[in-house]
N, C-alpha and C positions, 0 to 999 in steps of 0.2 A: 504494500500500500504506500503512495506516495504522501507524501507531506500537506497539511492543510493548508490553505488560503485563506490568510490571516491579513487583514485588511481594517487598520484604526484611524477614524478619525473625528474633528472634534467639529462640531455644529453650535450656532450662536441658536441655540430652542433649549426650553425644558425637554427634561425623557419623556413627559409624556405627549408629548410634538412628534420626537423624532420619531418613539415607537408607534403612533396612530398611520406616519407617513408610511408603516410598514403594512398595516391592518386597516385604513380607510379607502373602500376601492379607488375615488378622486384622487389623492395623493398617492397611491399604490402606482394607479399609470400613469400620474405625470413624472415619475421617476423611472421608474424601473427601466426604461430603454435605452433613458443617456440621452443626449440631446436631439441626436438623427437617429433617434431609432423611435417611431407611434409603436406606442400600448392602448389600442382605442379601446374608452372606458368600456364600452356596450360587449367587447370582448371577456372583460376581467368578470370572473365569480369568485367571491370570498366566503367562504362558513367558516368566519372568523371564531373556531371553538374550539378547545384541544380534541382532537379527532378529525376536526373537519377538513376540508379541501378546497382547492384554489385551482384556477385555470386561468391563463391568458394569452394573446395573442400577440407579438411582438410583427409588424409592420416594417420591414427593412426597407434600404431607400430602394433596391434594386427593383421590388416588388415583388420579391419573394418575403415569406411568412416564416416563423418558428413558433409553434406551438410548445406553451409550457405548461406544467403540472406537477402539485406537491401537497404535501397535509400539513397541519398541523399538530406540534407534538405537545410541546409549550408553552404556555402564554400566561405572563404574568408581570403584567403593566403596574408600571413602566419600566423594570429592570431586564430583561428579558425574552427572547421569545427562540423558540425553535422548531423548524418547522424542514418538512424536503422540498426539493426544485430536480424537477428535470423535462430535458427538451425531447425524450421518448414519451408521451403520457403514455404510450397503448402497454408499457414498462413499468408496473404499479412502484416500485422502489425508483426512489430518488437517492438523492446525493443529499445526507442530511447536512443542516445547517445553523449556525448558533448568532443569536445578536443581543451582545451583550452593551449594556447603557447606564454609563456611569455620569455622574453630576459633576464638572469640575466649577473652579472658578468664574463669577460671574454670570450665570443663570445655564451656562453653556454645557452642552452636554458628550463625553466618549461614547463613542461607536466603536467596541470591535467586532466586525464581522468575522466568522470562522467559518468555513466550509470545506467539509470532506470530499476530496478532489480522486477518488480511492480509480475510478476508473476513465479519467480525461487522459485524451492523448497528448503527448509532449507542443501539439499545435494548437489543443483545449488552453493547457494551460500556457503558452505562449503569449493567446489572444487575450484570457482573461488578464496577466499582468501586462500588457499593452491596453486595455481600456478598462483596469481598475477603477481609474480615478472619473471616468466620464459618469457615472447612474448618482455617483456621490453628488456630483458639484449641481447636478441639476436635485438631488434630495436636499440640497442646502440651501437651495430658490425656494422649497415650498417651506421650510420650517423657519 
């Protein structure tokens, strides 16, 4: 198994800002794709409840699509939540995933994202540390 994708960063919001952007379908797709990439709302479904499940439709500029899908394992607002992602749905296991939200100074809140990367290919995880930092800076628009 390879290494996780550990990813922290720090947001001018309260945790319970950052972690709604994770759990409110409106802020769910105006982030989750990064700036060039549509999450159109009408695609996203949330049963934001430990057990439940999530789908959504990610819009590329080419005009091709990625369908994704994941549960929820965790949820426990605002420090916390864990839940799987993956771009097989018809694949009921995902790549689980951890978001951890800590308070620092001045009202601003850590993000470490963690995600088990156990079967991405070395061009998986290429892409994701070359566009880390783009789903963030647009989550830091809405909080």
């Amino acid at each position: 198994m390879s290494e996780p994708i550990v990813i922290t960063r720090t947001f001018a919001a309260p945790r319970e800002r950052v972690y709604d952007a994770w759990t409110t379908p409106a802020d769910f797709s105006a982030w989750f794709g990064g700036a060039d990439i549509e999450v159109p709302h009408d695609s996203l479904r949330m049963d934001v409840r430990e057990g439940g499940a999530w789908t959504a439709v990610m819009r590329l500029p080419d005009g091709n699509a990625i369908d994704w899908a994941g549960g929820y394992v965790e949820l426990d607002r605002p420090t916390r939540l864990r839940m799987t992602m993956t771009d097989r749905p018809a694949e009921p296991a995902g790549e689980p995933l951890r978001v951890e939200l800590e308070e620092v100074a001045g009202g601003a809140t850590r993000m470490t994202f963690t995600q088990v990367a156990g079967d991405f290919t070395p061009e998986q995880r290429a892409m994701t540390s070359k566009n880390e930092l783009q789903p963030w800076i647009v989550m830091a628009r809405c909080s």
